[in-house]
N, C-alpha and C positions, 0 to 999 in steps of 0.2 A: 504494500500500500504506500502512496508517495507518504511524503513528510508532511505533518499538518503544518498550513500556512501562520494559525491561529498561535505557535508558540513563540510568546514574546520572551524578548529579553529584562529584565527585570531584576538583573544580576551587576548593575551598576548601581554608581553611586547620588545620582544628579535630581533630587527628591523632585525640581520642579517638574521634569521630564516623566517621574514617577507619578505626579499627581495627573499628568495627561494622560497616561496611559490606563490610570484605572479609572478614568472618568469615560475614555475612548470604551474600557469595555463595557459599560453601565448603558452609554449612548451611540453607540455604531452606527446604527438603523438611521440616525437623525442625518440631514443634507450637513455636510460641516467644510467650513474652508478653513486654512491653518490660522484663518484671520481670527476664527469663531473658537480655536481651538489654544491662541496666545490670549484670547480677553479671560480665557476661564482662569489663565495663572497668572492676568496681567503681567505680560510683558509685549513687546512686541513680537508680530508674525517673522523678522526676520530673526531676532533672539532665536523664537523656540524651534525654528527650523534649524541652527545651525547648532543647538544645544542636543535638539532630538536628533540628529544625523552623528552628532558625537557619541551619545552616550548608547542609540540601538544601532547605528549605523545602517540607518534607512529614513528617507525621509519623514514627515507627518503621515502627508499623504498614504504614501506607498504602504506607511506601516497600516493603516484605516483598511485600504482595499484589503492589504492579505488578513488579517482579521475577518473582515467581509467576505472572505474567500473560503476562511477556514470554519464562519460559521454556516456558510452556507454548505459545506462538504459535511458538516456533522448533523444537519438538516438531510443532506441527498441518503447518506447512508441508514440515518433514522427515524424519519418521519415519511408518510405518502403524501406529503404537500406537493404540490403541481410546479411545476420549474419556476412559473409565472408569480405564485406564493411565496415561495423562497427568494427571489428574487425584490421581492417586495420587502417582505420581511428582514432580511440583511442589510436594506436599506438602496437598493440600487434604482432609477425606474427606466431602462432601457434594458433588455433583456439579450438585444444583440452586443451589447458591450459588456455585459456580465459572461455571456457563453465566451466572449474574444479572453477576456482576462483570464477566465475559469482556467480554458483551453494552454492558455500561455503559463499557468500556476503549475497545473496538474497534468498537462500532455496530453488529459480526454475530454471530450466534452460532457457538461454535464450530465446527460443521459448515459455516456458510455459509464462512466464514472459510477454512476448507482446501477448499472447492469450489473458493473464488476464489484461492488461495495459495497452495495446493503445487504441486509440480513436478507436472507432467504425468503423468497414471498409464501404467503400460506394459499393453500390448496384454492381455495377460493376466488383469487387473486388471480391465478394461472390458469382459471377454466375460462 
């Protein structure tokens, strides 16, 4: 199974960087620019761009999407939400740019992805 995209780094030391990132995981789903995301720790958008690429080495953004990426693979694997729910849900609303990201995350597309991933379907399901 790939690697989940959803494993942050959290193993530094730059608390202000830490206070984004457990707010990023509380609110994912919400539209966010880094602009929305330096007023929560007041500082500015280029600060915490250049503090968050130090201390996870990835940017605001980038680190949001895989997040977005890795909730939405533990959604494909275990729930029967429809691509279009998940994709809602994680917070995305273009779904042809969620399948581009997915594909470039994990190598499958989302559908290949829960063929090969989720749990077993029950009898029901398959008739």
């Amino acid at each position: 199974m790939p690697d989940r995209a959803s494993n942050p780094i959290f193993d530094h030391k730059d608390g202000l960087v830490l206070a984004v990132q457990y707010k990023l995981e509380q609110h994912f789903a919400l539209p966010l620019s880094v602009a929305a995301m330096a007023a929560w720790v007041h500082v500015s958008p280029r600060t915490l761009q250049r503090r968050f690429q130090a201390a996870t080495g990835e940017s605001p953004i980038r680190y949001l999407q895989k997040l977005r990426l890795g909730k939405a693979q533990e959604k494909l694997e275990n729930s029967r939400l429809s691509l279009e729910e998940i994709v809602i849900d994680v917070g995305y609303e273009d779904i042809s740019s969620f399948r581009r990201l997915f594909h470039q995350q994990y190598g499958l597309s989302p559908s290949r992805y829960r063929q090969r991933f989720s749990f077993p379907q029950t009898k029901e399901r398959s008739e």
